[in-house]
GUGUFI-352024 format. One record per atom (N, C-alpha, C): residue in three letters; x, y, z. Coordinates in steps of 0.001 Angstrom, whole numbers, plus 500000, padded with zeros to 6 digits. Layout:
AlaXYZ
...
This chain:
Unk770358666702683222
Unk769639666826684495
Unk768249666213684332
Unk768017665190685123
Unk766654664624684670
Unk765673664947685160
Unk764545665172684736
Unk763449665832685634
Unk762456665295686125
Unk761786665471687343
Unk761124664594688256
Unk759816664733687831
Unk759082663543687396
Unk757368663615687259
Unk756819663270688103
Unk755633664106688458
Unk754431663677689352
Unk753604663535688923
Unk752857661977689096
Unk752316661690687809
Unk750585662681688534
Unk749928663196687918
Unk748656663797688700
Unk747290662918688391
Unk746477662879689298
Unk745557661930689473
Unk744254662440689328
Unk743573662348688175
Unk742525662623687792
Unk741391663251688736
Unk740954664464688926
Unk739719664636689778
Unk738299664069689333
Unk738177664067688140
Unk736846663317687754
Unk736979662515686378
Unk736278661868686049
Unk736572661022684927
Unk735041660883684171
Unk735298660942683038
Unk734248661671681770
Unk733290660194681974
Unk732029659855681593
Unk731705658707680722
Unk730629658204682335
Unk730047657047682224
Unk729014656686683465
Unk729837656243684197
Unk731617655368683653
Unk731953654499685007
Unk732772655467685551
Unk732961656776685377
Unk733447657565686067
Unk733139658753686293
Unk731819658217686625
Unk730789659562687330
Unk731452660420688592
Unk731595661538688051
Unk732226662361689808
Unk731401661619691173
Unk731972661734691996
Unk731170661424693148
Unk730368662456694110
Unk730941663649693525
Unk730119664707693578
Unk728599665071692893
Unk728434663959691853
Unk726774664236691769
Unk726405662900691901
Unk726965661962692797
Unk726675660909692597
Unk725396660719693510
Unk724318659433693105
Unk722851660056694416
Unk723199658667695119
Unk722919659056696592
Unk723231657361697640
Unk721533656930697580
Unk721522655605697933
Unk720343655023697824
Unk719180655656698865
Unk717783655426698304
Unk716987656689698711
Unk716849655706699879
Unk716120656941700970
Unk715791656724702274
Unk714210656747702505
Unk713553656135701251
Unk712023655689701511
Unk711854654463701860
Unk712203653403701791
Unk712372652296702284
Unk712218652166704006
Unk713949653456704357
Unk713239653498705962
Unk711978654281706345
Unk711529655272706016
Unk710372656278706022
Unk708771655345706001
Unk709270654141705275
Unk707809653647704817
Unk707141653261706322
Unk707386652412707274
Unk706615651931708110
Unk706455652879709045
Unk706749654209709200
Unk706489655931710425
Unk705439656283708973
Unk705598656147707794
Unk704224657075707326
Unk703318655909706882
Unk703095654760707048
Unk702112653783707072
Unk701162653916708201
Unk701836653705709799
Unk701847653866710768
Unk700702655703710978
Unk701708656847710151
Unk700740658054710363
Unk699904658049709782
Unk699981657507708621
Unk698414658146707921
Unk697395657060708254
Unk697881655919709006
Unk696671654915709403
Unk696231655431710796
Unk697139655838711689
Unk696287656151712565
Unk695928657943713009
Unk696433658574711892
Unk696465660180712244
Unk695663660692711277
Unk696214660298709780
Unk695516660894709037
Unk694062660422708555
Unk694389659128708377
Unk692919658402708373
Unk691485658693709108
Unk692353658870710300
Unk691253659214711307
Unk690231660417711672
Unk691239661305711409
Unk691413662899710896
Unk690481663199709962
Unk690903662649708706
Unk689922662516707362
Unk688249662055707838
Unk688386660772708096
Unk686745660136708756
Unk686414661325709775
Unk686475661997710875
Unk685805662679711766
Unk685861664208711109
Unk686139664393710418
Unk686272665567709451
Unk685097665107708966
Unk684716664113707940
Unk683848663850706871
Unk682465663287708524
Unk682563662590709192
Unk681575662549710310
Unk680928664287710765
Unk681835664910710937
Unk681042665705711259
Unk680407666734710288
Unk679620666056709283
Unk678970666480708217
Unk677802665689708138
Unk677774664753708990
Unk676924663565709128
Unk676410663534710382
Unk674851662736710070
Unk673832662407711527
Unk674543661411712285
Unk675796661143712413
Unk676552659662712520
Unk675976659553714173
Unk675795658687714454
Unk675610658084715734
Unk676103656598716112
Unk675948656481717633
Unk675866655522718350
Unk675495653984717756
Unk673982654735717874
Unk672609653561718115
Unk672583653467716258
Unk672938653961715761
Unk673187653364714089
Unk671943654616713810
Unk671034655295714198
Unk669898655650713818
Unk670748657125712919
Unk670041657242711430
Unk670925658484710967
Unk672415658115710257
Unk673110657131710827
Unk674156656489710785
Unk674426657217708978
Unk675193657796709058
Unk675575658256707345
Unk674884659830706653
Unk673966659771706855
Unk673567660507706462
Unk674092662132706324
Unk673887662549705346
Unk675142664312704808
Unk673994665029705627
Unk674601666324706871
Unk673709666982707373
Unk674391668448706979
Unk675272668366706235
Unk675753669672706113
Unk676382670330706791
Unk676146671303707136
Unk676963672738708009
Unk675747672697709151
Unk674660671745709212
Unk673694672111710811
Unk674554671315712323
Unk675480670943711888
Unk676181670164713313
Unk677151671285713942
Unk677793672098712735
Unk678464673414713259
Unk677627674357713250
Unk676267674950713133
Unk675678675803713139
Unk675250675243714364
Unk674495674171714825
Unk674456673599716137
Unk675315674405717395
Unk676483674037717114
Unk677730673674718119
Unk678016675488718553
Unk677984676400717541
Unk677904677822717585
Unk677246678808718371
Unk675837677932718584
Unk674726678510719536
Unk674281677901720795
Unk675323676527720997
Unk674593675565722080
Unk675417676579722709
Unk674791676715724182
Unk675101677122725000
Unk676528676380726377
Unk675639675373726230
Unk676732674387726756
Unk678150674355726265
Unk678044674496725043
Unk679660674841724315
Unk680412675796724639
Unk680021676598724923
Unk680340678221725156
Unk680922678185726513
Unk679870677468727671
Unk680153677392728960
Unk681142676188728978
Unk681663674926728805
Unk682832674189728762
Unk683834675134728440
Unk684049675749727498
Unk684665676649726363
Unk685135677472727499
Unk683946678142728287
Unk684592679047729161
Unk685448678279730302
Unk684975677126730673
Unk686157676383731776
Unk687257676442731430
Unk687156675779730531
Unk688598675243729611
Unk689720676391729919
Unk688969677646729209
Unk689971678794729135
Unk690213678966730615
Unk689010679408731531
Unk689304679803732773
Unk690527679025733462
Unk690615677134733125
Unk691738676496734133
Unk692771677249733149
Unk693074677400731716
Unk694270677525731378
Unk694871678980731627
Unk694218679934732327
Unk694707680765732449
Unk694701680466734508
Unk694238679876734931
Unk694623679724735978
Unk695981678801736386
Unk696204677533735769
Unk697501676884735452
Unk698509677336734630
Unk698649677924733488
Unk699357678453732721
Unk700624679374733644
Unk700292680679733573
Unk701127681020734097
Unk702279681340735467
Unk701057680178736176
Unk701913679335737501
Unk702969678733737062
Unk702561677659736241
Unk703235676326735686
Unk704493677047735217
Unk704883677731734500
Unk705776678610734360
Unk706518679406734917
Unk706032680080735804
Unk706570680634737302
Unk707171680142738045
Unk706621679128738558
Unk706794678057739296
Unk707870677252739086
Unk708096676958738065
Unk709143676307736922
Unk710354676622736894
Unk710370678162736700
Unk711651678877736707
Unk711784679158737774
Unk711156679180738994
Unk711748679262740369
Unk712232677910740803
Unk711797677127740695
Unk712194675669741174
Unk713566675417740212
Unk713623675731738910
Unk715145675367738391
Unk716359676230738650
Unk716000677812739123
Unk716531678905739201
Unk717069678363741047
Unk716624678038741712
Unk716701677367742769
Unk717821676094742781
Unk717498675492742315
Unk718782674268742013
Unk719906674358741537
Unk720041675427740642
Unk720862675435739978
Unk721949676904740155
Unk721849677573741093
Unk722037678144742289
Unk723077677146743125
Unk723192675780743003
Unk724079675255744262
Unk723670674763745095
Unk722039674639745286
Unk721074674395747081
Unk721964672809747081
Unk722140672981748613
Unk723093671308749088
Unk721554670284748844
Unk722319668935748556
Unk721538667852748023
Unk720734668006746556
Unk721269668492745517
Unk720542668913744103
Unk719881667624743695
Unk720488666461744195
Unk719687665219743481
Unk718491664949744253
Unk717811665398745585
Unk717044665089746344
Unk716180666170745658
Unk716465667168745481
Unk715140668643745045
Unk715038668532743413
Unk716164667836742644
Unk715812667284741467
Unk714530666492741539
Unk714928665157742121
Unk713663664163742380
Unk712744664599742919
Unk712498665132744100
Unk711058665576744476
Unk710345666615743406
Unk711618666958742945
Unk710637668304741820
Unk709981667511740550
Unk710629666615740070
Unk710351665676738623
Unk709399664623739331
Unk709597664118740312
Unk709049662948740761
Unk707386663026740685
Unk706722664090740869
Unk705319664014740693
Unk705158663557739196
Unk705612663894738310
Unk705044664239736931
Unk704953662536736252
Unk705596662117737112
Unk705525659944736644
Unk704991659849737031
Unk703835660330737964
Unk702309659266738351
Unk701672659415737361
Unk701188658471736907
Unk699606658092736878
Unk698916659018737099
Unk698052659386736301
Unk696819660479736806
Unk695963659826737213
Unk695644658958737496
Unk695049657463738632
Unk695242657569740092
Unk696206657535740009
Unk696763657698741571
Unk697313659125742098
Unk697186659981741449
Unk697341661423741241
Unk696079662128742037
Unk694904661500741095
Unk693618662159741595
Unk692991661333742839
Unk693637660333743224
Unk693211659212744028
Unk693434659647745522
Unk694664660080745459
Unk695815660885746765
Unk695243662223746458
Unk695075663309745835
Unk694295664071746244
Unk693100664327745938
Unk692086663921745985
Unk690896663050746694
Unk690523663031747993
Unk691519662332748631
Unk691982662317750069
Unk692048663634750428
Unk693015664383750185
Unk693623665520750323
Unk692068666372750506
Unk691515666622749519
Unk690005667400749507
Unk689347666973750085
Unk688873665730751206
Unk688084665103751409
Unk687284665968752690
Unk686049666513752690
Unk685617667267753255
Unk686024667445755054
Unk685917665934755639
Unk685868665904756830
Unk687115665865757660
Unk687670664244756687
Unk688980664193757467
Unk690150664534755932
Unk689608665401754926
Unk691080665504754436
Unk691999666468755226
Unk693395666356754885
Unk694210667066755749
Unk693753668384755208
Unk694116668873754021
Unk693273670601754060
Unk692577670859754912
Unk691606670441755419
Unk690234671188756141
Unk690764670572757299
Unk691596669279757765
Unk692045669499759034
Unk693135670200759601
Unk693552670816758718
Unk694698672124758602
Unk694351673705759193
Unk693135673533758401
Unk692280674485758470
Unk691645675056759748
Unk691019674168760079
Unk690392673735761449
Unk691050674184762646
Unk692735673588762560
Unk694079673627763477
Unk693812675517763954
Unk693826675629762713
Unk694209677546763033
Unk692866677892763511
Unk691714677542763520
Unk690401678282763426
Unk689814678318762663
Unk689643677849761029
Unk689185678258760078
Unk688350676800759771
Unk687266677236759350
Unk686031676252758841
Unk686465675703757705
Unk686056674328757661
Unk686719674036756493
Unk685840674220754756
Unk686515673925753976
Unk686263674205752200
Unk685775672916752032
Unk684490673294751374
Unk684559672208749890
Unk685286672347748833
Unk686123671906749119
Unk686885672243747384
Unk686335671567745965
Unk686271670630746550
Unk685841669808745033
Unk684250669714744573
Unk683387670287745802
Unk681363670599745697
Unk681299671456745808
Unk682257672979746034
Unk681391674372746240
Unk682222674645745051
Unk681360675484743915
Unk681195676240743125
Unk682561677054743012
Unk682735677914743342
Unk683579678831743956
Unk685159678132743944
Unk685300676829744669
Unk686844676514744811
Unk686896675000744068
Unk685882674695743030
Unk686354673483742418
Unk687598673038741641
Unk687136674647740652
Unk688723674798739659
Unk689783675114740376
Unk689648675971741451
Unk691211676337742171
Unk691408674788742694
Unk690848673814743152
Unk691442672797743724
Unk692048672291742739
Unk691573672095741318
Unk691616671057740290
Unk693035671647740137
Unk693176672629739671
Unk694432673852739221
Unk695687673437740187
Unk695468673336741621
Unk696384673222742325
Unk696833671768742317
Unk695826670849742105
Unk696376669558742098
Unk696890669660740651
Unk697178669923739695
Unk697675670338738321
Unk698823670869738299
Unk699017671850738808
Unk700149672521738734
Unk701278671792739911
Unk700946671117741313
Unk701605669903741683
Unk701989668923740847
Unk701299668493740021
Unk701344667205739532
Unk702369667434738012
Unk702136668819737587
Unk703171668683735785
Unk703599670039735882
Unk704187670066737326
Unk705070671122736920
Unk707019670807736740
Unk706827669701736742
Unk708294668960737034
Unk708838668875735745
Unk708071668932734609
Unk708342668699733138
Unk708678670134732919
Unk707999671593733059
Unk708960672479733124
Unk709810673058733533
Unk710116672595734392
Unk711486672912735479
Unk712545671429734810
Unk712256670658734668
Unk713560670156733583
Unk714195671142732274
Unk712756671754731785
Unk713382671908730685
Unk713902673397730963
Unk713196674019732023
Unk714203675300732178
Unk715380674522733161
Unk715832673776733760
Unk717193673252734211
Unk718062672736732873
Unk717342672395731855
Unk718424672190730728
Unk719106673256730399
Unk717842674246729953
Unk718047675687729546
Unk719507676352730581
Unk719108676620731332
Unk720240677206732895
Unk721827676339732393
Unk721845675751732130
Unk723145674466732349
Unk723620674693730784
Unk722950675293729748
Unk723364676094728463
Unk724054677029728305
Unk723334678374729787
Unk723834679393729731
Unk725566679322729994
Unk726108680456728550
Unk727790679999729050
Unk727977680610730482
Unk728955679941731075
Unk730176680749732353
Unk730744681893731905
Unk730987682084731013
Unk731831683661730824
Unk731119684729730796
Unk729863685013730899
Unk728998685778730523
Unk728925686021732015
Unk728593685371733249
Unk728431685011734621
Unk729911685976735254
Unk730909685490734637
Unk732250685879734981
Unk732212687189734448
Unk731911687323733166
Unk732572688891733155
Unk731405689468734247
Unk730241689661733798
Unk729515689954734797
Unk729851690213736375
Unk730209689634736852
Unk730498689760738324
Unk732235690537738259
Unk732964690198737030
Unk733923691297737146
Unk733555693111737220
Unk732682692925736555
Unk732368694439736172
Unk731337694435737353
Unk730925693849738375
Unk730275694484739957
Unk729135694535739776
Unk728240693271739254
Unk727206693023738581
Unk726673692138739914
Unk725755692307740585
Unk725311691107741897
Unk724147690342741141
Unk723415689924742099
Unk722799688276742010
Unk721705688755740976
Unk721234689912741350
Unk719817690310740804
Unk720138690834739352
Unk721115691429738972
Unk721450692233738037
Unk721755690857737139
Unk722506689700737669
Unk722866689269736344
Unk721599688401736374
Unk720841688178737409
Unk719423687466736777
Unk718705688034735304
Unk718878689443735994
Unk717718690091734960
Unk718600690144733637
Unk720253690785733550
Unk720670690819732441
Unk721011689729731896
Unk721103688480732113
Unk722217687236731400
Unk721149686237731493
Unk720360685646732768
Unk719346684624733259
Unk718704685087731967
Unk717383685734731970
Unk716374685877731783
Unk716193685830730242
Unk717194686900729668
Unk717172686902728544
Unk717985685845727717
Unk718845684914728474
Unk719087683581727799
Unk718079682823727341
Unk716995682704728585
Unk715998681793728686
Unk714833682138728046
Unk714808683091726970
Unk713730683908726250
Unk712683682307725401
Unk714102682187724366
Unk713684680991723675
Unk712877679707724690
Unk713456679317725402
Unk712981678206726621
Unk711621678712726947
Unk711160679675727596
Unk710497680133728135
Unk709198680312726923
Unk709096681044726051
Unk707992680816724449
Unk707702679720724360
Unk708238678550724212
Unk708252677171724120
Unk707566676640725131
Unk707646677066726286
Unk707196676484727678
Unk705917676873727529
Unk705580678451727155
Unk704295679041727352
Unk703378677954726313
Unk703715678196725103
Unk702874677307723815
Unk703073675977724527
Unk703712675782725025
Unk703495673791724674
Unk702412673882726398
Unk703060674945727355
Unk701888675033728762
Unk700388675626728161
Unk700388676137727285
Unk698675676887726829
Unk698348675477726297
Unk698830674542725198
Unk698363673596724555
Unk697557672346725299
Unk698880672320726534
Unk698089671589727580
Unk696782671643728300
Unk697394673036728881
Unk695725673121729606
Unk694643673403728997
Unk694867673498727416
Unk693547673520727268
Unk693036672399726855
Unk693530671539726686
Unk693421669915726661
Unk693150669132727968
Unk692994670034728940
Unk692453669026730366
Unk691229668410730412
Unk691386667117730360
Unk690480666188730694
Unk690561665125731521
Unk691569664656731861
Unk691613663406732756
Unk691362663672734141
Unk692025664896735109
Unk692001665040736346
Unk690278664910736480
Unk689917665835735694
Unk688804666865736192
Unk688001665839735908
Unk687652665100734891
Unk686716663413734926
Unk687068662688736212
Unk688287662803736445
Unk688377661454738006
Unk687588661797738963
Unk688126664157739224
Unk687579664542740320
Unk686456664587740543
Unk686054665359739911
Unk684339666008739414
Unk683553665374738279
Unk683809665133737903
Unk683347664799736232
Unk682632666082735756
Unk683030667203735833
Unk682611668791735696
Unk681727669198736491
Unk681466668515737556
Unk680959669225738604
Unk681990670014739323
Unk681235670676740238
Unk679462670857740925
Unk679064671503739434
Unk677730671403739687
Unk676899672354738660
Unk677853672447737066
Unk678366671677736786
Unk679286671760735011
Unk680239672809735593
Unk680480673360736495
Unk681415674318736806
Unk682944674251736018
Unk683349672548736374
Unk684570672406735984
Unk684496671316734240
Unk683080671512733477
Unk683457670618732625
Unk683988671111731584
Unk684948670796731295
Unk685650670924729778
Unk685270670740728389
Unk685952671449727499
Unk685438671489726422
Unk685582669926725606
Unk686675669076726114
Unk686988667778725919
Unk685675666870726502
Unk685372667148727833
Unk684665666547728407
Unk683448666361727989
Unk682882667625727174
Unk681302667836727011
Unk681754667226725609
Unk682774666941724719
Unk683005666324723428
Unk682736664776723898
Unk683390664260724612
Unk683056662947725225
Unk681865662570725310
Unk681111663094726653
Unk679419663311726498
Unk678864663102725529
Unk679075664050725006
Unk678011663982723847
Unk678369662842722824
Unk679105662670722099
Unk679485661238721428
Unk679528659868721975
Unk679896659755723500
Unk679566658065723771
Unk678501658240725066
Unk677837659586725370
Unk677003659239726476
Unk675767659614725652
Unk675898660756724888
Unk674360660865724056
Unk674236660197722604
Unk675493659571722464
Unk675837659097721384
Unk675540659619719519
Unk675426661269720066
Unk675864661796718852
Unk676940662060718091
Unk678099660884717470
Unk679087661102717388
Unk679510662198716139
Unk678209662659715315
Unk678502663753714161
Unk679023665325714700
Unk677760665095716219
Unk677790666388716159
Unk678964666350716783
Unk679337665528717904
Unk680434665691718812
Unk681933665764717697
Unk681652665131716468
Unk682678665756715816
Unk682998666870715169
Unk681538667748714848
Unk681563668895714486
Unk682369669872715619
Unk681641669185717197
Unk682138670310718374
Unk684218670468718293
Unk684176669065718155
Unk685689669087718676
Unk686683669257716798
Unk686036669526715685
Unk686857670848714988
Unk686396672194715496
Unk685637672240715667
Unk685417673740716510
Unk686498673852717286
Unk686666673064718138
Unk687760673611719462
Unk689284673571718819
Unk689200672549717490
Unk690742672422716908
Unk690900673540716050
Unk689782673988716106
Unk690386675450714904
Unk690451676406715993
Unk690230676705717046
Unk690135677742718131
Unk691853677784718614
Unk692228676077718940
Unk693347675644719355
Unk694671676227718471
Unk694397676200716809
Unk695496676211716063
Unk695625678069715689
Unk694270678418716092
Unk694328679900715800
Unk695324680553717349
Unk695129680072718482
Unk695902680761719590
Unk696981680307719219
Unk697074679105718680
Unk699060678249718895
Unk699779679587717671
Unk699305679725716559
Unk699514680888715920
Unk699823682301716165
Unk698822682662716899
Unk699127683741717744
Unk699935684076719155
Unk700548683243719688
Unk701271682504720416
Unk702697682721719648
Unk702397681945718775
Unk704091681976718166
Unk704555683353717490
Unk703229683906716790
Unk703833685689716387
Unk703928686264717293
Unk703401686336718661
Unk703542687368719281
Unk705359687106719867
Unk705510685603720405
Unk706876685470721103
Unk708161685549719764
Unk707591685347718627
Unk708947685754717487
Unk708650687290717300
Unk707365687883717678
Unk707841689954717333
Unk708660689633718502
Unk708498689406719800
Unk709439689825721067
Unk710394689580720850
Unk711307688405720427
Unk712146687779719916
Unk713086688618719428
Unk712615689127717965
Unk712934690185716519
Unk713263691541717472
C-alpha cells in the first residue's frame, strides 16, 4: 500500500536570504515626511522660536533698540498695561457672546434638516452658503445693514415706531452687532459638522425607540443628544478657539471702536507692533494671550472628557 506524501513548505527559513517576512522592515517613510517637516519648521517653528526669543528684546520697527536682551520687562510691561486687560476683556466678552449661540444655533439648524424639512438641498445651501464669503464682502454687506440712516435695521425699526440704533458708534450695541454679523456669517461650519454627526446616528436605536412609545422629544433627549456628546465638545473647543481669535470683522467694522469698546486682544497685538512699532513688546503681549489660550483649550478638554467618563 503506498503512502501519499505531502511534501510541507517551510514557514521560515534560517540565514539573511531567508529572513521571515515577519520581521522583515519595508523602506522608511522619511523621504515622504521630509518636504511637510521642512515646510513646518520653516514656517511654524522657526517663527515661533524668533518671536519667542523677540519678545525678550527692545526689537522694533524703526531699527532703534533693534536686538537688544530686555529680559522679563516686556512681560512685566504687558501684566500691568491696562489696555491689555481691557482688549483681554473684549475678546472674552465677544467669545462668550458668540460661543454659545454658534452652537445652539448649529444644532437647531442641523436638527431641522435632518428631520425631513421638503427642499434639504435649498436649507443645506443657505445654511453653509454664508461661511464662503470673504470676510471682505461679509463686513461690506453688513455695513450697509448697520448703516445709521438708510440701513435696513433702523429702517425696520422705524416701520414699527422705534428710533433707530447705532449699532456699530454707540457703546452699548457695537459688540452685539459685531456678534450677530458673526454668528450669521460661521455658523454654517457647525451645522455641517453636527449634520455629519446626525447621519452617524444608527436607525435602530430610532426604531427600537419608537417601538417601545418613545415620541419626538424623548428620543431627542435619549438617543439625539447623547450621540452628539463627542460632536458637540469638539464644536465648543474648536467655537471658544475661534472667537477668541477675532480679528478681521471687528478691524473692517470698527477697528475697536467706539471708544476701544470692541478692540481685541489680536488687534491691540497688531497696534502695537506695526502701528507703534514695538514689535518686542507686541511679542511679549501675544505669548501672554497664547499661554491664556492653551491654559482654557486644556481646561476645556478635562472638563468635556470628566463629562464624557
Amino acid at each position: 500500500m503506498s503512502s501519499l506524501r505531502i511534501p510541507l513548505r517551510a514557514t521560515a527559513r534560517s540565514g539573511p536570504a531567508g529572513r521571515s517576512r515577519r520581521g522583515a522592515t519595508g523602506p522608511s517613510g522619511w523621504p515622504f515626511a521630509l518636504p511637510f517637516l521642512a515646510f513646518f519648521v520653516l514656517f511654524l517653528v522657526v517663527p515661533i522660536g524668533y518671536g519667542l526669543w523677540m519678545s525678550f528684546t527692545d526689537s522694533s520697527l524703526t531699527g532703534h533698540g533693534d536686538g537688544t536682551f530686555a529680559g522679563l520687562d516686556n512681560y512685566a510691561e504687558a501684566l500691568t498695561d491696562p489696555e491689555v486687560w481691557t482688549s483681554l476683556g473684549n475678546t472674552v466678552w465677544f467669545t462668550v457672546l458668540t460661543s454659545v449661540p454658534l452652537v445652539v444655533v448649529a444644532l437647531v439648524m442641523a436638527l431641522l434638516v435632518h428631520t425631513g424639512m421638503p427642499g434639504q438641498w435649498v436649507w443645506r445651501l443657505s445654511f453653509f452658503a454664508p461661511y464662503l464669503l470673504p470676510v471682505a464682502v461679509v463686513t461690506q454687506v453688513w455695513s450697509l445693514l448697520f448703516q445709521p440712516d438708510l440701513g435696513l435695521f433702523n429702517s425696520m425699526l422705524r416701520a414699527v415706531g422705534i428710533d433707530g440704533i447705532g449699532w456699530l458708534v454707540d457703546d452699548k450695541y457695537a459688540m452685539w452687532s459685531i456678534a450677530l454679523l458673526t454668528l450669521w456669517w460661521t455658523v454654517g461650519f457647525n451645522f455641517l459638522l453636527y449634520l455629519a454627526a446626525l447621519q452617524a446616528v444608527p436607525d435602530h436605536l430610532y426604531e427600537a425607540a419608537a417601538i417601545d412609545g418613545a415620541g419626538a422629544w424623548r428620543r431627542l433627549w435619549s438617543i439625539t443628544l447623547p450621540q452628539l456628546r463627542r460632536t458637540t465638545a469638539l464644536i465648543a473647543v474648536l467655537q471658544v478657539l475661534a472667537s477668541l481669535k477675532v480679528f478681521d470683522q471687528i478691524y473692517l467694522l470698527t477697528k475697536g471702536g467706539p471708544n476701544n469698546s470692541t478692540k481685541p486682544i489680536l488687534e491691540y497685538i497688531y497696534d502695537t507692533g506695526f502701528a507703534n512699532y514695538r514689535l518686542g513688546y507686541a511679542s511679549a503681549v501675544s505669548y501672554v494671550f497664547f499661554a491664556i489660550v492653551v491654559i482654557l483649550s486644556i481646561a476645556q478638554l478635562k472638563i468635556f472628557s470628566r463629562r464624557e467618563d
